[in-house]
C-alpha positions as CSV (number, residue, x, y, z in Angstrom):
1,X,8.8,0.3,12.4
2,X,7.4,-2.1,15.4
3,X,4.7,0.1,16.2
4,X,1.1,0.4,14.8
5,X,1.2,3.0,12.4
6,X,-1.6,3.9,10.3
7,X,-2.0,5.9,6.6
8,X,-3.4,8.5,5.4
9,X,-4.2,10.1,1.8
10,X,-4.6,13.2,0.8
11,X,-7.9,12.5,-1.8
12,X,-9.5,15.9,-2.1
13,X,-8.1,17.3,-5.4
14,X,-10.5,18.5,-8.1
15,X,-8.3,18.1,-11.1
16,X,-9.2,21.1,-13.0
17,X,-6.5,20.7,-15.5
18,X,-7.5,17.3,-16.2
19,X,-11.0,17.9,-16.0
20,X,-11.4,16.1,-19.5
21,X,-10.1,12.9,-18.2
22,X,-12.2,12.5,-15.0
23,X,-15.5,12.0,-16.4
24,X,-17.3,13.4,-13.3
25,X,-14.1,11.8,-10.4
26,X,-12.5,12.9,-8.3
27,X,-8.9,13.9,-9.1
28,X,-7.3,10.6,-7.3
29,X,-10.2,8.3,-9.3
30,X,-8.4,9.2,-12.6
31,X,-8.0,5.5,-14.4
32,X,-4.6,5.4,-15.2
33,X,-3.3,1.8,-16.4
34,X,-6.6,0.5,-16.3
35,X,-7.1,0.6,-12.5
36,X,-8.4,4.0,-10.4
37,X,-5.0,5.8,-9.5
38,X,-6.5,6.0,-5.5
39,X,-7.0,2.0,-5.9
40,X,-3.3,1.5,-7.0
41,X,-2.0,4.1,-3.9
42,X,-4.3,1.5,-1.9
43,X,-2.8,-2.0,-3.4
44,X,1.0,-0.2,-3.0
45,X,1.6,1.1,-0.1
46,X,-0.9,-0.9,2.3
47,X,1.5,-3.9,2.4
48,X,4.0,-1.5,4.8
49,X,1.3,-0.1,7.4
50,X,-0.2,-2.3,10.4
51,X,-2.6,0.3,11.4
52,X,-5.7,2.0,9.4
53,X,-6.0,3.7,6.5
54,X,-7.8,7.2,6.3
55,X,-8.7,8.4,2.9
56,X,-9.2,12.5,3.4
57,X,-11.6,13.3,0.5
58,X,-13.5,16.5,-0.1
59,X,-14.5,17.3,-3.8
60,X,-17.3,14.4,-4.8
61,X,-16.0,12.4,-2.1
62,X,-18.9,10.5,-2.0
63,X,-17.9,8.7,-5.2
64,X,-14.4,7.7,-3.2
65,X,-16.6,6.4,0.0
66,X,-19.1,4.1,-2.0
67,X,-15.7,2.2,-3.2
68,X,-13.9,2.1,-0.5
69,X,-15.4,3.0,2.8
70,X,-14.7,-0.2,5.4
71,X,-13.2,-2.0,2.7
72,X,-9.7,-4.4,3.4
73,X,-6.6,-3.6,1.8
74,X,-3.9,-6.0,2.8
75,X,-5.9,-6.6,5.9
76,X,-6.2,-2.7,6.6
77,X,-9.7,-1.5,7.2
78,X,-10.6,2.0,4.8
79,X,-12.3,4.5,6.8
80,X,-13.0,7.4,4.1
81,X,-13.8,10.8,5.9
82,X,-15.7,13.7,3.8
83,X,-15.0,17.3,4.8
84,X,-18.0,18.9,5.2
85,X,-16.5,22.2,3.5
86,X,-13.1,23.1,2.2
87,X,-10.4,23.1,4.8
88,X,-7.4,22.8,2.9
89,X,-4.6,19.7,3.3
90,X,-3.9,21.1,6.8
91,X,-7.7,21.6,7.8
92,X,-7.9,18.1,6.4
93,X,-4.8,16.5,8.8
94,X,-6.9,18.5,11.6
95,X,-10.0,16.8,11.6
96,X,-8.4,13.3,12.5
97,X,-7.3,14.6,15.7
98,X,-10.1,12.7,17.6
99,X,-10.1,9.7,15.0
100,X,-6.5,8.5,14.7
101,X,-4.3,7.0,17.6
102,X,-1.4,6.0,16.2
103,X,1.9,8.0,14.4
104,X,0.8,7.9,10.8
105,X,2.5,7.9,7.2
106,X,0.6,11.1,5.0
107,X,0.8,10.3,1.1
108,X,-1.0,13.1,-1.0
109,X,-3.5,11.0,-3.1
110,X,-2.3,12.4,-6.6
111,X,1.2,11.6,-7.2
112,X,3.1,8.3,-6.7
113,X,6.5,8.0,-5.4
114,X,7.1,4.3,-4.7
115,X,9.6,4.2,-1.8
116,X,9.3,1.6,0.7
117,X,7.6,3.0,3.8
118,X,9.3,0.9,6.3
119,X,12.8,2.1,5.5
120,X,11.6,5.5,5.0
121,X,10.3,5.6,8.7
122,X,12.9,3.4,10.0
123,X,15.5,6.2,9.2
124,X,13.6,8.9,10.7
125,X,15.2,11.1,13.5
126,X,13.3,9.9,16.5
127,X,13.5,12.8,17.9
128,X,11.7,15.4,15.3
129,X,7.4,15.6,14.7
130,X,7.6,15.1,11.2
131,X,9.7,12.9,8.6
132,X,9.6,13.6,5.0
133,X,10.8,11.9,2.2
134,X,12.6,14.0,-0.4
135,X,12.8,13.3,-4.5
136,X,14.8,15.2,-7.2
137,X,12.3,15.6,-9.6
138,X,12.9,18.4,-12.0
139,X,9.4,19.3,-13.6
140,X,8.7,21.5,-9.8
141,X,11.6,23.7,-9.6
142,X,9.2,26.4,-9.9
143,X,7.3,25.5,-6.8
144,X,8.5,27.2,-4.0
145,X,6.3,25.0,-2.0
146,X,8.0,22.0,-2.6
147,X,11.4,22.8,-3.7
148,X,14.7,24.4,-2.3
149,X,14.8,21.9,0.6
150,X,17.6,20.7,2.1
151,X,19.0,18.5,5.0
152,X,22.2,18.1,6.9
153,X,23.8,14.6,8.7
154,X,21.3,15.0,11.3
155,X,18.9,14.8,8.6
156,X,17.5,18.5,10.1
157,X,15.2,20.3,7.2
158,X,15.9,23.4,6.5
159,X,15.2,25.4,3.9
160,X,17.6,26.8,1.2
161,X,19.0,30.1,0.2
162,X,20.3,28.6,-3.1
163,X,18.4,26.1,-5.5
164,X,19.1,22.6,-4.9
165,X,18.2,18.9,-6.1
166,X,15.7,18.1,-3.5
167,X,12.0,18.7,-3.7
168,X,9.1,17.3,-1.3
169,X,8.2,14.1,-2.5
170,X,4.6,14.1,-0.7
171,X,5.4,11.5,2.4
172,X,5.5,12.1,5.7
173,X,5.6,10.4,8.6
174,X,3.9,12.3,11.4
175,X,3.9,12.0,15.0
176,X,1.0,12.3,16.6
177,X,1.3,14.4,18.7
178,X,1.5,17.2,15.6
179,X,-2.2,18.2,16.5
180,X,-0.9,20.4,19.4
181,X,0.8,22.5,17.0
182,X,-2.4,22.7,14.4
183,X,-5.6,24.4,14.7
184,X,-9.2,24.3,13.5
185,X,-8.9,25.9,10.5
186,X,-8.7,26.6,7.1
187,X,-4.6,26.3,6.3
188,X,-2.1,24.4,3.7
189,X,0.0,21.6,5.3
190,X,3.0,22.5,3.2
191,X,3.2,26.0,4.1
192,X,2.3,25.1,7.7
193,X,5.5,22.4,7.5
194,X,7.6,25.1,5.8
195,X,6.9,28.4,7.8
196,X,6.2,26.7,11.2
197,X,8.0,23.5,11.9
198,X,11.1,23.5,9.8
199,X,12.1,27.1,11.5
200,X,11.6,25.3,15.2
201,X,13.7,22.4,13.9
202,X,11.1,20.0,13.9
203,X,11.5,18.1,10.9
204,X,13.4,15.7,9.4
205,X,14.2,14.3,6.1
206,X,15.5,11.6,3.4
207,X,16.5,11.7,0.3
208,X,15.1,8.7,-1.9
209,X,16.0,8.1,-5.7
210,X,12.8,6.6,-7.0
211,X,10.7,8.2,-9.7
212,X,8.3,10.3,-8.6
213,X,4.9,10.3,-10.5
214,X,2.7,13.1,-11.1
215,X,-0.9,13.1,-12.6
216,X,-2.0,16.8,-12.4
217,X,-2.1,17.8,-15.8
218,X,-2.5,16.2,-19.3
219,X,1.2,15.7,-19.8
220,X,2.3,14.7,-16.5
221,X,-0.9,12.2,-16.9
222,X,0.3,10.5,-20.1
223,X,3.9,10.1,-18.8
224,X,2.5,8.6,-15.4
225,X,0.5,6.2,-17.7
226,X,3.7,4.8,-19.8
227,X,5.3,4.6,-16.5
228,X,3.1,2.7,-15.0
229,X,2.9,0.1,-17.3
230,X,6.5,-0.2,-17.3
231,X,6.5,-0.7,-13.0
232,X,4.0,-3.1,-12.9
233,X,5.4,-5.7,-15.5
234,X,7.5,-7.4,-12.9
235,X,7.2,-11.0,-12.2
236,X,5.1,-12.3,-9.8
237,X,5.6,-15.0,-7.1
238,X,2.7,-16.4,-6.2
239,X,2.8,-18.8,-3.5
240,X,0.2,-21.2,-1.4
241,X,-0.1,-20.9,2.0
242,X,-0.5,-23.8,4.0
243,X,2.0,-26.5,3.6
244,X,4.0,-24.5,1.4
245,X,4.9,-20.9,3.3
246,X,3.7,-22.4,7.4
247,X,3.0,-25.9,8.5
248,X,-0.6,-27.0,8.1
249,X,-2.3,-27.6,11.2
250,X,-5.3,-28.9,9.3
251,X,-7.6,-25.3,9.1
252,X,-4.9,-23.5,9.9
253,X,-5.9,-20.4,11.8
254,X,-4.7,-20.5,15.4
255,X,-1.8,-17.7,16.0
256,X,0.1,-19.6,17.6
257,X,0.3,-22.0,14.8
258,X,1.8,-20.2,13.0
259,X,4.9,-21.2,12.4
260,X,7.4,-20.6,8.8
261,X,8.5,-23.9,6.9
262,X,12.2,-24.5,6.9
263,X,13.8,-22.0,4.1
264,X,11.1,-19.7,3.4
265,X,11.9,-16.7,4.9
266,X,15.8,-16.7,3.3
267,X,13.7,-17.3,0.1
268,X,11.7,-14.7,0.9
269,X,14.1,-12.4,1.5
270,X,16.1,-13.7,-1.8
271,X,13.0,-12.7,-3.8
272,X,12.2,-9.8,-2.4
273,X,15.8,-8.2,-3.6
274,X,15.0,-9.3,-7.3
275,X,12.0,-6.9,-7.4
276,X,9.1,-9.1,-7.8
277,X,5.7,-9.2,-6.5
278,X,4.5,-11.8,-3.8
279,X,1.5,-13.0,-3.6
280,X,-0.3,-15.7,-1.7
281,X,-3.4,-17.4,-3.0
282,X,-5.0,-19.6,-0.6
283,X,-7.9,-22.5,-0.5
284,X,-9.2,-21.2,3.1
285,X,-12.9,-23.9,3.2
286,X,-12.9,-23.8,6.6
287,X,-14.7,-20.8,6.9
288,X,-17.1,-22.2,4.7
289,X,-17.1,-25.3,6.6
290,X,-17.5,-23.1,10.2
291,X,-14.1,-24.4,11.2
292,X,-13.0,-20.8,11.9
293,X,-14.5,-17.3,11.4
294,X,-13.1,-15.2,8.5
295,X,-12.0,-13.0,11.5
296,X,-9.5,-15.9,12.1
297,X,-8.5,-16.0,8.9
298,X,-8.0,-12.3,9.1
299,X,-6.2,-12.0,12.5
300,X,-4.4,-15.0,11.5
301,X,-3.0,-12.8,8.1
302,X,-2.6,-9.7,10.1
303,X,-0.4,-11.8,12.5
304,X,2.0,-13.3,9.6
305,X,2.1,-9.6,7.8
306,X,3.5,-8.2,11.2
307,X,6.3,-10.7,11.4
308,X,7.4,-10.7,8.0
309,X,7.4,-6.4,8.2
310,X,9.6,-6.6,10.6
311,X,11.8,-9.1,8.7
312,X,11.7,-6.5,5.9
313,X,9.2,-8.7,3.9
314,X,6.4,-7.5,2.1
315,X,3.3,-9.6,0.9
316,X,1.7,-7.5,-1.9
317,X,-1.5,-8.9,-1.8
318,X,-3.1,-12.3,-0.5
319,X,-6.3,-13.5,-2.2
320,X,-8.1,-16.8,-0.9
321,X,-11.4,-18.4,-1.7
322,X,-13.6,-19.6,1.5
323,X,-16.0,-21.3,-0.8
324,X,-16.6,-25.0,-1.0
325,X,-19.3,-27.0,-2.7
326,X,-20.3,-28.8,0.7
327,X,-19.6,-26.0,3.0
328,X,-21.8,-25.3,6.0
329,X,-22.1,-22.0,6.2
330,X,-25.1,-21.2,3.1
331,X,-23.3,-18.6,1.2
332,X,-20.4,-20.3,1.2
333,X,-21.6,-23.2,0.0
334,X,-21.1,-23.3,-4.0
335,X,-18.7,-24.4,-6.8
336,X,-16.6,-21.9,-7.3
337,X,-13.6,-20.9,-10.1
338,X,-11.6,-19.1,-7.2
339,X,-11.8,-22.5,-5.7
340,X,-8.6,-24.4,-6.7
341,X,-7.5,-25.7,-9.2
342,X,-9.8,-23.1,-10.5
343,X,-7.4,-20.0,-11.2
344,X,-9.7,-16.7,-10.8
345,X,-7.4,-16.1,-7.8
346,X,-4.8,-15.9,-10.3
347,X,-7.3,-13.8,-13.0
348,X,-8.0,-11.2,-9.9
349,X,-4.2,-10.5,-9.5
350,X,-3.6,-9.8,-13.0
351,X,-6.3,-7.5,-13.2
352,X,-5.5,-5.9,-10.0
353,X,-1.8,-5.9,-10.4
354,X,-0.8,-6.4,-14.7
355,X,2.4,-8.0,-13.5
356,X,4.4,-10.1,-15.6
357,X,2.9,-13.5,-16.3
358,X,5.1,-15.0,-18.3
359,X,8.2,-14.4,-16.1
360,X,6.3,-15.4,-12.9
361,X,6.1,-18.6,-10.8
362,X,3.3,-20.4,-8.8
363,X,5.2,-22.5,-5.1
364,X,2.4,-24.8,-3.9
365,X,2.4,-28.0,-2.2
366,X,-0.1,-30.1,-4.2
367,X,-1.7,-30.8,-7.8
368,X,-4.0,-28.2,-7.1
369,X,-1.6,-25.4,-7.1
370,X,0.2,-26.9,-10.4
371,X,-3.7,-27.3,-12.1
372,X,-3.8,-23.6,-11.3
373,X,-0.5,-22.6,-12.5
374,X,-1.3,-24.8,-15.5
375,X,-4.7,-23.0,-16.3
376,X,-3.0,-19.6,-16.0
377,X,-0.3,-20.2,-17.8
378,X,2.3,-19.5,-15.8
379,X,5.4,-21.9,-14.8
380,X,5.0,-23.9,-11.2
381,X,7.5,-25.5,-8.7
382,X,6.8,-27.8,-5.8
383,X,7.5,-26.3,-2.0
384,X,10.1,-28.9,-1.5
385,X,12.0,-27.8,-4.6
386,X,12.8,-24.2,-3.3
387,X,16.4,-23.0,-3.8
388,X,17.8,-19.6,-3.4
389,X,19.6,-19.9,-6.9
């Protein structure tokens, strides 16, 4: 996974079973452990992707645009595209033809099935249009649709005569060059996938253990709830930047300065295998102070987030506060709680993310990461202190 690759969800479910629970949503705006389920597909699975993210909405998708539309997630740009009229999940794919330009990862918008996307395109058969990633979940064995899949060593889909423990897990990763086989109109991806492309050997598949999370009716929607809570109260690692994760350069923001302290990319790679969340959290005044553009800042992020992917290292989220009370730049310029050692970085990741506070850790270089840490409760260790114990 060296390439750009961008995402794409599949937002244009109505919900009518849990009609009661939407309170005039969309089907993917559902709140479900106190964040909008489309938010938490967003915060998840935008730490694997380099590219853009495409949000396909259709029923009150309007509602989906006005909170997302151009919006960053892990330094992904949101472009959120309304069918004009109903053109089912393949009608849907379609319309991108003229709009994406890279081989992109497909999620449909109203389940969750937390596998990471790097491995998952990683072990796809170069050679086939479409990779999909395949769960044994047991509440769909009535769905033709999705179940009675199977694959052999050369990971070749195929459907089954028999019933068997593998059912469509709702990813894909899709070559783009797919839209030669599609057409301009009306038509279902899965039965597209299943009656076109798996009889001319076209697709692959994996087979991936994790849960897979469904929230289409009032049952399914409770359990994903309770489940939810349970995957999110993991410990956190929430480390500085500068000084602490790369040299400081004084306003670090060059690419080419970026470079990794000693250690921190075994550490990260030690963490990462103990299931926590990492997060950075980031004094970045010279924006404020016009040292650099927040473009900078991004590219500069955008540039560490492609080396680490390919380390098999995933930042969760970064949050940083250009703010500073004698900043240049006007609306910048003000005291501000995000600022450390104020800790609303720290507030914003627990109500974005619920993780585990009392089992997490703040790395920093200075007493302004500890005053954070301090403020938020949460147990803090110097940079210089790192060990891989």
């Amino acid at each position: 996974m060296t390439k750009k690759i961008d995402l794409v969800l599949l937002a244009g479910g109505r919900g009518s079973r849990i009609k009661d629970y939407l309170k005039s949503y969309p089907k993917p705006m559902i709140n479900v452990n106190g964040n909008r389920f489309l938010f938490l597909l967003l915060k998840y699975f935008s730490k694997y992707v380099t590219g853009n993210i495409y949000i396909l909405a259709g029923y009150r998708g309007q509602k989906i645009k006005k909170l997302y539309h151009k919006k960053l997630f892990n330094f992904c740009e949101v472009n959120v595209l309304i069918e004009k009229k109903t053109l089912g999940t393949g009608g849907a794919v379609y319309s991108l033809k003229n709009k994406i330009k890279n081989n992109f990862i497909l999620i449909n918008a109203d389940t969750f099935f937390p596998i990471n996307l790097k491995k998952f395109v990683d072990k796809s058969n170069k050679k086939k249009l479409v990779h999909i990633a395949l769960s044994n979940n047991k509440n769909y064995k009535s769905n033709e649709k999705l179940t009675n899949l199977n694959y052999n060593k050369k990971k070749e889909l195929f459907l089954s005569q028999k019933k068997t423990k593998y059912m469509n897990g709702g990813i894909y990763y899709i070559k783009r060059k797919i839209f030669s086989y599609m057409y301009n109109k009306i038509f279902s991806l899965e039965e597209f996938l299943m009656n076109n492309l798996i009889k001319k050997n076209m697709i692959s598949a994996e087979y991936f253990g994790e849960p897979f999370i469904d929230i289409g009716t009032p049952k399914n929607l409770r359990k994903a709830n309770r489940f939810l809570r349970k995957f999110y109260q993991k410990p956190a690692i929430i480390f500085d930047r500068d000084n602490t994760l790369t040299y400081d350069k004084g306003y670090t923001h060059k690419l080419n300065d970026l470079i990794f302290k000693p250690k921190i990319i075994n550490y990260l790679k030690h963490i990462s295998k103990k299931k926590s969340f990492i997060f950075i959290a980031t004094n970045q005044s010279g924006i404020g102070k016009g040292k650099f553009k927040l473009d900078d800042f991004y590219n500069f992020q955008k540039k560490m987030k492609n080396v680490l992917i390919k380390k098999n290292i995933f930042i969760d989220d970064v949050k940083f506060c250009p703010f500073h009370p004698k900043a240049k730049i006007k609306k910048y310029r003000k005291n501000s709680k995000f600022r450390k050692p104020g800790n609303h970085m720290i507030i914003e990741l627990l109500k974005e993310w619920k993780f585990n506070e009392k089992k997490s850790l703040v790395i920093g270089d200075n007493i302004k990461d500890e005053q954070m840490a301090k403020k938020s409760k949460i147990k803090f260790l110097y940079a210089q202190d790192i060990t891989l114990n």
